[in-house]
N, C-alpha and C positions, 0 to 999 in steps of 0.2 A: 543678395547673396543666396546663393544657393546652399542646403544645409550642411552639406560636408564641407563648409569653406574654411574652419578653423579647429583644428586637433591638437591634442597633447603628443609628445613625444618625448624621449629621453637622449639625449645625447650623452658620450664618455668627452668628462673634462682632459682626459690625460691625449686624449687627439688633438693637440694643440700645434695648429701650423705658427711659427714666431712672426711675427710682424715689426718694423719698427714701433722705439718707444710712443705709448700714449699717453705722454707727460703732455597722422594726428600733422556704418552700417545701425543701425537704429534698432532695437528690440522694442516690440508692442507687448502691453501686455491686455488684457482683456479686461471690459466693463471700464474703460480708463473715463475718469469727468475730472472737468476742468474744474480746481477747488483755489478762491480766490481770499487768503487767509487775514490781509493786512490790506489796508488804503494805502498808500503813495502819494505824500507831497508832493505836487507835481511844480518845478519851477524852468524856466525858458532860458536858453543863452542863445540867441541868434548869430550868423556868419555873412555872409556875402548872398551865399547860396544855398546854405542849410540854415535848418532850426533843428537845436538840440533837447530833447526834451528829458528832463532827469529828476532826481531829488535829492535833498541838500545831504546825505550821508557821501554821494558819490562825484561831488562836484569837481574834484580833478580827473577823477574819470570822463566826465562831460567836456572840459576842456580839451582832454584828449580827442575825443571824440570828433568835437567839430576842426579841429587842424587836421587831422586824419582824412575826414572827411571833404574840407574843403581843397584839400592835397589831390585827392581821388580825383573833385571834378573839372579842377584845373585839367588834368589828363587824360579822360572821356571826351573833356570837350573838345581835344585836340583828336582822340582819334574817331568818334561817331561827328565830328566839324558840326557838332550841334548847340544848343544850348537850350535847356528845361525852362519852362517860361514861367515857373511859379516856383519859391521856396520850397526847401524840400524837407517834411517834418522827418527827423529821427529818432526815436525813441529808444535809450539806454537801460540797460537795467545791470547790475553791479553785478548777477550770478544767474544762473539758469535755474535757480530754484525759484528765484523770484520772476524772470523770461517767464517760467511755467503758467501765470498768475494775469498774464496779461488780458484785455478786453476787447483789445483789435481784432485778436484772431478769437473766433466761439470754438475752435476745435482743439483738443488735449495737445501738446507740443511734446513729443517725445525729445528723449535725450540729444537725438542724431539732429535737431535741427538746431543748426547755430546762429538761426537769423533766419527773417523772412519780409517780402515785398508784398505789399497790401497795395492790390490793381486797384480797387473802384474809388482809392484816396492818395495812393503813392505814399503811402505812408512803412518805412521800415524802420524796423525793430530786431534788437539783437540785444542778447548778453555779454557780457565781460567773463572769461572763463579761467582768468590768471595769467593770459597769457596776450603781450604785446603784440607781437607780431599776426598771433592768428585774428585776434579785435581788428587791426587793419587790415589781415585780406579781407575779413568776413565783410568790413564795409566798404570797403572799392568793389568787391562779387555783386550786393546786394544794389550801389549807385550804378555799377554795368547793367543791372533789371529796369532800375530808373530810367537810365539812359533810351534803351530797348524801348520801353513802354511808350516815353516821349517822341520817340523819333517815329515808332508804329504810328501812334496817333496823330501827328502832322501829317504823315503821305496819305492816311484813311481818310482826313480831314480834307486833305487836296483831291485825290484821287477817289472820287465817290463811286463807288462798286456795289454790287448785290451780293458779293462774297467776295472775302480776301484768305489767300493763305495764312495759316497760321505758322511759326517759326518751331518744328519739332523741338521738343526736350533736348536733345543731344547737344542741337545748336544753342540755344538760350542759356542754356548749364554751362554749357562747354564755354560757349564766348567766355558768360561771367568767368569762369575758372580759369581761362588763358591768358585774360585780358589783369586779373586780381594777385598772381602768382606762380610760382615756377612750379616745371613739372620737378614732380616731389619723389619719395620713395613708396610711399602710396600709392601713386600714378604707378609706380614700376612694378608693384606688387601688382596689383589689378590685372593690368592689359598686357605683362609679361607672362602672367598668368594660361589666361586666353590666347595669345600667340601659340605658346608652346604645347598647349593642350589641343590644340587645332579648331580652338571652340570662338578665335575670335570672330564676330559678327560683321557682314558689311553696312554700309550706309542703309539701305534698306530692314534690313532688321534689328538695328540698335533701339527702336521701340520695344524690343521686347526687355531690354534692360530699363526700363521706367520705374521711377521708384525704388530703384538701389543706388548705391553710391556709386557701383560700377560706370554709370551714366555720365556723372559727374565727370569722371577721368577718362573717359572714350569719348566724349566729347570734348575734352579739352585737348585729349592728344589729337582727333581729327582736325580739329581750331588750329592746330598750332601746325599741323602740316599743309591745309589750305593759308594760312598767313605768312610759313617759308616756303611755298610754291607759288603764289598768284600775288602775295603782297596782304597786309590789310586792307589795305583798299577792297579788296574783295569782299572782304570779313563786313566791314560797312555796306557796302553794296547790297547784299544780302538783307539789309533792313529798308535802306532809302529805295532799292527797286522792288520792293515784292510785292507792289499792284501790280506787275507786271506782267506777269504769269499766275496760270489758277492753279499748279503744284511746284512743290518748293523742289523737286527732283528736278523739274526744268527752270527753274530760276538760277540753281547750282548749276547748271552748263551754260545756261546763257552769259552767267557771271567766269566762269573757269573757262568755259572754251572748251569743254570737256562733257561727255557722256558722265551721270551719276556713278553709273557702274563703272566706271575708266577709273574717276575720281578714288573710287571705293577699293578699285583693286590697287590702284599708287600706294593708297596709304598702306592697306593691308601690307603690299610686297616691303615697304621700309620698315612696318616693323618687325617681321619675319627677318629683315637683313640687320635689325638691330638687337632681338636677340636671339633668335637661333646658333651664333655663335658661341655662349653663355652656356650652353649645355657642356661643350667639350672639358671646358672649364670648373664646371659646379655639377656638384654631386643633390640626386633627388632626395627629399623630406625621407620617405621610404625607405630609402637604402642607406641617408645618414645616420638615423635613429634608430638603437639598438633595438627595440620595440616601441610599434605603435599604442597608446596605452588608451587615448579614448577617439573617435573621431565621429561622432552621431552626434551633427550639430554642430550649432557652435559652440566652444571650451576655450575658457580666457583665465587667464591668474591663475595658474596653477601653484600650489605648495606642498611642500611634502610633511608628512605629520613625525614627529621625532620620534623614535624607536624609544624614547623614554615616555611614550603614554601608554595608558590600558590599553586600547587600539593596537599598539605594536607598529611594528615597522612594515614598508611593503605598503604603504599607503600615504593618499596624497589630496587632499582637498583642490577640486576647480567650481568655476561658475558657468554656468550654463543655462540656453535657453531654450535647451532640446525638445523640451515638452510642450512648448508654448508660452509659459510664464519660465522666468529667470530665477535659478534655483541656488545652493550652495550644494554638492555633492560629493559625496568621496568616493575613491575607485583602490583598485592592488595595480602596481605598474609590472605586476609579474606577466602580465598578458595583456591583448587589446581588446577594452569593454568586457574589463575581465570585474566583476563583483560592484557593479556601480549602484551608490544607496542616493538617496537624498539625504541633505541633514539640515537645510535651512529652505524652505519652501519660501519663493518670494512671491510680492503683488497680488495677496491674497488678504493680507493686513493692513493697516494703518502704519504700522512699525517698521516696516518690511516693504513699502512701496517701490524701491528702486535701490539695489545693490549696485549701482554705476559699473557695470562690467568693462565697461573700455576703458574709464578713467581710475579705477582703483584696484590694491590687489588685498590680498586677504591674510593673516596671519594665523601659525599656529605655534604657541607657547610648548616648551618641556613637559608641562604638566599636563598639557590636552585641552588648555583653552584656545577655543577662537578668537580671533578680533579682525571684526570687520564693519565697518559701515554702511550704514542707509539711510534713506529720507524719509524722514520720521515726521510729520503733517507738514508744516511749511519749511523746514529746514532738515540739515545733516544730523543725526546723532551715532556714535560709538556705540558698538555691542559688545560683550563679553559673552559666548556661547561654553561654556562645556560640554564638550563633544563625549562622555560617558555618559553624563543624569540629562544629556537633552534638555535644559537648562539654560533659560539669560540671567547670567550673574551679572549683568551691569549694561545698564540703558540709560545716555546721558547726552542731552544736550551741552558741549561745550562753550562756555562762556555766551558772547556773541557770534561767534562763527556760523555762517552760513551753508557752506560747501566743507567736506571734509573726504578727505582720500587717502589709501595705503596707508591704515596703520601695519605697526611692525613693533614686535616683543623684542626686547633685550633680551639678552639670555639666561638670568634671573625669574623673567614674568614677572616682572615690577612694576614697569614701564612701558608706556607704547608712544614711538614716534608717529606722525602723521603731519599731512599737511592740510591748512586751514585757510578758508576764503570769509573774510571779514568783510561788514556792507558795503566796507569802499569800496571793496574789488582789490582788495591785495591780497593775494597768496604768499603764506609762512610755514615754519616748521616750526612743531610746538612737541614736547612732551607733556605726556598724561601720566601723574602718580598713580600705579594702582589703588594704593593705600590712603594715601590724604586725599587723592582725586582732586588734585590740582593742577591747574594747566601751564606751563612753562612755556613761552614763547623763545626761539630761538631763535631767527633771522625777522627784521623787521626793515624790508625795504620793497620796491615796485618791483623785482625781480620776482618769476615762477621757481619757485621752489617744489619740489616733486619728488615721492616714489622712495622715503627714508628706509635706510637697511642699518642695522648695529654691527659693530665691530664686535667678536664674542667678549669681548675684554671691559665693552662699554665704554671706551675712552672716546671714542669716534664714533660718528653716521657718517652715510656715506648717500649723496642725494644728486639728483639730476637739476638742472639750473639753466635759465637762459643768460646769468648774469656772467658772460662772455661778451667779448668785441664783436662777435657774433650771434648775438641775442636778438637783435633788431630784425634779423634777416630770418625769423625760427630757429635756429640753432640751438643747441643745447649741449653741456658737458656734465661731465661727473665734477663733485666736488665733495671733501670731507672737512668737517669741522669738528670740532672738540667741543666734546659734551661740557664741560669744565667753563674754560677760557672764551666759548663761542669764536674761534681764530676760525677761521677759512680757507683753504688752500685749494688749489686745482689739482682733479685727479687725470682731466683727460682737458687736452687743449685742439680745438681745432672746427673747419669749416662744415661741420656734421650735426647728426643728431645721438646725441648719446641716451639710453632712457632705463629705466628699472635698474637698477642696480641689485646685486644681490653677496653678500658675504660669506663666505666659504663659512663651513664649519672650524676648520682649523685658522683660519685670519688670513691666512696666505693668500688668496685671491678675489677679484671682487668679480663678478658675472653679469655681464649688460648687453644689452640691444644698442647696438647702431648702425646707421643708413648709408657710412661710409665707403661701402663697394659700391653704392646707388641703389640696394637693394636692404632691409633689416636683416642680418648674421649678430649671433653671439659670438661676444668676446671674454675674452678675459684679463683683469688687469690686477700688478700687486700694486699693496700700497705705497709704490715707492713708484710707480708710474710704468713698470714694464709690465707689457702683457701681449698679447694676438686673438687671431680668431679661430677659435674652433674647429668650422668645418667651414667652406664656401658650397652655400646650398642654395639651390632654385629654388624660387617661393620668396619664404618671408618666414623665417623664428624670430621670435618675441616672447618678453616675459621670463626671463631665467630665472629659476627656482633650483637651489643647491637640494641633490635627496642628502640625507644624512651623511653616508660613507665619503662625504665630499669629495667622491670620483666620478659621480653623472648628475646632469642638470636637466632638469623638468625643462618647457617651452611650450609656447603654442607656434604651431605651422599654419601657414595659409597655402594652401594647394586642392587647387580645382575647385575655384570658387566659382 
């Protein structure tokens, strides 16, 4: 990504177009070494075709794992018509804090990687991240590499040469991703992007996207329009022929029947004809938002700070990694990159090693404390910052939990919601007493639970979940439960992604990201299930953050990544 790829804006709540009822890039930081805290029992469950390799805290994970897994190569083997001549080890880990710790790979594993294929052993490795569905793409992606690797090494094996093509990134990514799951709203964000900007790349220069996520999804959208134009059979061709030619640009025409460049501009012109329409339609990040308030960089979880701190009003705490390392920062949304301070300097300490900027959001209390989380040596722990005395009033390892994300204050500052990844690999919501600093668990099942918000009343949170009829598929919805009783109800139903939730100052509305145009727009919903969306904008808003006067909503944009 390129650095302007993700900005803060502010949109007005009261532009509300009505809708019927509504009854997921990697940041480095520097000097990073691989630190390996704890040993792992290491114990085996074998399949057909995999070996699972796990330890006894995560063993329903591990069963998961190899049905998962041995699902995947039942249907590689149908479309690469191959089969792997040797078991294939996998190696599990309950969370990516402990991923991080691994001995396969000697190189640091930053956050953005979800799993990876080990050539000189075929050996893969992944975490468990809370969430069902993405654990099984992440391992049909990672058996797609298997696959690839297997099938490369029989024709090198048959076909002995002095040099063989290599299969560029775009393809090897791209197959995995095409072949693992559908294209997504991510996918739409990315390469709709690039369309409309006139900066999409053709087949020939998609190298220069190497090493961003971009690649990922421009190789999956290329995969998927050579597999609705030529067939898969193509898609395999592409591996069982490539002794066949000494460049892969002429392998691609001998397999299509097409010039590379012919190939290159097919694709380009469909998706120019699939979204260049989108424009008449949707209105620019720029022109929706009342003022752009920071865009140097990338800027995720924005909040706005309550006009009841020393601070004052007119200010809004984001994270960012504009400098190099990933910071905490606050800005005035009176202007753009109008007054930006730092106020939590990360990846410089032990305490402070990773603020999870994609996966978490950050809270700010009435009285001007922060709460936010990081990875504190081998695991998560909670912070309490005062944003006056520059001050951690409270650093704490919760219970056993491993992973921890979006704490959020009740409107007291009593209490902080958050969600909690325990060794099994389950994710919950849990309250934290300020005061007795006890931890309350409130849902305890295999569903993802995510992203808690308070009802001002405290009677209610209000959280995102995959535990819908559509959970299996990624899916996710809004859900509120009662702080009280723990009862659970649906706030949003249906074949989408609902995420962040956020509650009005006044209780009347709730504010969330969903992927339901095909693209991330904020919505808005009451707690009785009616609501709509805001604005219909090109790009991607994410992350709704209510300012105070609960008439406009912080966000982050993605345009011209």
């Amino acid at each position: 990504m390129k650095k302007n790829s993700l900005l803060v804006g502010v949109l007005t709540a009261s532009a509300l177009a009505i809708v019927p009822s509504l009854s997921q890039a990697q940041t480095y930081g520097f000097g990073k070494n691989k630190v390996q805290y704890q040993s792992f029992d290491w114990l085996t469950l074998r399949g057909e075709h995999v070996e699972i390799f796990y330890y006894p805290e995560e063993e329903p994970l591990a069963r998961l794992a190899l049905t998962l897994a041995e699902e995947s190569y039942a249907d590689l083997k149908v479309k690469f018509q191959h089969e792997v001549s040797k078991s294939i080890p996998l190696i599990v880990y309950s969370s990516h804090q402990h991923f991080e710790q691994t001995n396969v790979s000697p190189f640091f594993l930053p956050e953005g990687v979800q799993g990876f294929t080990e050539f000189s052993k075929g050996r893969v490795v992944l975490p468990y991240t809370g969430s069902y569905a993405e654990f099984r793409h992440v391992i049909h992606h990672e058996l797609v590499h298997v696959f690839q690797l297997s099938v490369l090494e029989d024709v090198y094996r048959k076909h002995r040469k002095a040099a063989y093509v290599v299969p560029p990134l775009w393809f090897s990514e791209g197959l995995a991703e095409y072949w693992s799951s559908e294209w997504d709203a991510q996918g739409t964000m990315v390469v709709s992007d690039l369309v409309l900007e006139e900066r999409l790349p053709g087949i020939q220069d998609l190298w220069r996207y190497n090493g961003t996520f971009a690649i990922y999804k421009l190789g999956q959208s290329l995969c998927q329009h050579i597999g609705e134009t030529y067939g898969d059979e193509a898609l395999r061709r592409l591996y069982t022929e490539i002794h066949r030619d000494d460049r892969f640009e002429k392998l691609l025409q001998r397999v299509t029947g097409v010039p590379a460049r012919r190939l290159s501009e097919d694709w380009v012109y469909g998706l120019k004809r699939r979204y260049f329409p989108e424009v008449k339609d949707r209105v620019t990040l720029a022109l929706a938002a009342e003022e752009r308030a920071v865009s140097q960089g990338i800027n995720l979880k924005p909040v706005a700070v309550p006009d009841t701190t020393s601070l004052g009003g007119c200010r809004y705490l984001f994270v960012s990694a504009r400098s190099g390392y990933t910071n905490i920062y606050s800005a005035s949304y009176r202007g753009r990159e109008h007054d930006v301070r730092s106020v939590v300097r990360g990846q410089r300490a032990a305490q402070f090693e990773s603020f999870h900027p994609f996966q978490s959001r950050i809270d700010v209390s009435r009285t001007g404390e922060l709460a936010f989380v990081s990875k504190w040596n081998e695991r998560d722990a909670l912070f309490i910052y005062d944003l006056a005395t520059k001050k951690v009033l409270l650093r704490s390892h919760l219970d056993d939990l491993i992973a921890l994300s979006s704490p959020a204050w009740n409107r007291e500052g009593t209490r902080v919601a958050l969600a909690g990844l325990k060794p099994s690999g389950q994710m919950d919501l849990y309250v934290f007493d300020r005061e007795t600093q006890e931890l309350r668990r409130l849902t305890n099942d295999f569903y993802t639970d995510l992203d808690p918000t308070w009802s001002p009343d405290g009677r209610e949170i209000a959280f995102a979940s995959d535990r819908t009829r559509y959970g299996a598929e990624g899916r996710q919805n809004l859900f509120l439960i009662d702080t009280e009783t723990l009862a659970i109800r649906y706030l949003t139903c249906g074949p989408w992604v609902d995420q962040t939730p956020s509650w009005s100052p006044d209780g009347s509305r709730i504010a969330f990201a969903s992927d339901r145009s095909g693209s991330f727009d904020v919505y808005t919903v009451a707690p009785t299930g009616d609501g709509g969306r805001l604005r219909r904008l090109l790009g991607a808003a994410m992350d709704p953050a209510w300012l105070p006067d609960g008439k406009s909503i912080l966000f982050t944009g993605y345009h011209r990544g």
